[in-house]
N, C-alpha and C positions, 0 to 999 in steps of 0.2 A: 408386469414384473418389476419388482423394485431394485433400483442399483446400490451396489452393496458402496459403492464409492461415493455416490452423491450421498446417503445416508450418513456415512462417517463422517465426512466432510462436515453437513450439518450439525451430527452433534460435537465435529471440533468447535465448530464457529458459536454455539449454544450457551459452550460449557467453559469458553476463553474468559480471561481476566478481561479486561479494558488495555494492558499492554500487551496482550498476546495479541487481540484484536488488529491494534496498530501494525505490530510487526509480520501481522498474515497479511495485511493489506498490501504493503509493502512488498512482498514479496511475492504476491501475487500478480503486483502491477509490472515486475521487476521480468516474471517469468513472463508473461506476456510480451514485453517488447521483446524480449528474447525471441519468442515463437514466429513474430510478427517479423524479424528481423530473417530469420531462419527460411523462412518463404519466401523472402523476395527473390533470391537468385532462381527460383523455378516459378518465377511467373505468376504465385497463387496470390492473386490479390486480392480476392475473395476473404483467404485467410489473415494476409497482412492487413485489412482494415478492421477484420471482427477481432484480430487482436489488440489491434493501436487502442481500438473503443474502448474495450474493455478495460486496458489501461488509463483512460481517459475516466471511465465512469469513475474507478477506484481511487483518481486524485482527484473530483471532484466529491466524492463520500470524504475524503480527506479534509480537503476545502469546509465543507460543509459544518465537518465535526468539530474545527476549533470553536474556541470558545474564547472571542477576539477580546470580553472585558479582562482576559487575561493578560494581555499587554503585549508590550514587543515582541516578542518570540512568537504568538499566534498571530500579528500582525505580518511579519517578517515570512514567516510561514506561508500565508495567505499568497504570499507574493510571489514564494517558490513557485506553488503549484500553481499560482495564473501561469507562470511562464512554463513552467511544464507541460500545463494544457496547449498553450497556444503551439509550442514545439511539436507536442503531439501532434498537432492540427496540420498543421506543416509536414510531420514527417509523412503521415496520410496520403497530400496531398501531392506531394514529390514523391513519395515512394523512397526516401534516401534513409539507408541504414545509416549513416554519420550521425545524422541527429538522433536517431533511436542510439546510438551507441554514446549521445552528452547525456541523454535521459538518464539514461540506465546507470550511468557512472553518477550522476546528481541521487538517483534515487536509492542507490547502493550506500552509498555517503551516509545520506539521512537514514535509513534502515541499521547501517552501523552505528551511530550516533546514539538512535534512540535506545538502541540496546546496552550499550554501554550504561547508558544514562539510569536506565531499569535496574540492571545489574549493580549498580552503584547506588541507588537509594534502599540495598537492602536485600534479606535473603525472603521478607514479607512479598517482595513485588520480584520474585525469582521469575524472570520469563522463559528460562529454562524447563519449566516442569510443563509437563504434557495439560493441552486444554482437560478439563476435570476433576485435577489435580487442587487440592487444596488451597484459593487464594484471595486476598484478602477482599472482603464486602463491599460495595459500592463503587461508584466511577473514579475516575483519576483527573487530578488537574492538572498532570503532567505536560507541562507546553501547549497550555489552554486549552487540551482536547474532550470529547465529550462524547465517546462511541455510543452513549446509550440511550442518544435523542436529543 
């Protein structure tokens, strides 16, 4: 039987611009340390580490995406999420929400940021409108990133 949830999901993630991309990601990694943060006072560490990961995997997809000939800002970038992962790695391995809750506020930051930034080059790169939704062709080299490989 097929889930009516992971289906949507897939065709949000399909039919996303390149800044829409960014900003699920973000927010994705964002809900996760929440989740992961949420379980530790009842013990589920089972749950607190499949989420920290997951958070991990989506700043290392991040990592991966810029696109460093871009210059300082992808460099600078790069550098965020080394130390993000490595916090991650940490808060894992302690189990301490404090450092899930420096993450979360670093990663809030940047998610605001980027939005702004969208929002300000234009009503062409509106990340506003729903994935599917009319927007404009090809990748972005918005802060040297390159969601599309």
């Amino acid at each position: 039987m097929k889930n009516p949830i992971r289906e949507y999901r897939e065709v949000q993630i399909q039919t996303a611009s390149q800044e829409q991309l960014i900003l699920m990601m973000y927010a994705h990694a964002i809900k996760s340390i929440q989740t992961a943060r949420e379980a530790m006072p009842g013990k589920k560490y089972d749950v607190v580490s499949n989420h920290i990961i997951k958070a991990q995997d989506i700043v290392t997809e991040l990592m991966v995406s810029l696109k460093m000939e871009a210059g300082p800002i992808a460099q600078n970038l790069y550098r965020i999420y080394d130390y993000v992962n490595r916090r991650l790695i940490e808060a894992n391995m302690k189990k301490n929400p404090q450092i899930l809750d420096e993450i979360e506020k670093m990663l809030s930051t940047l998610h605001q940021t980027w939005e702004e930034m969208f929002k300000k080059l234009g009503p062409a790169r509106d990340v506003s409108a729903e994935p599917g939704q009319a927007q404009p062709p090809g990748p972005t080299d918005a802060g040297g990133f390159s969601v599309s490989g």
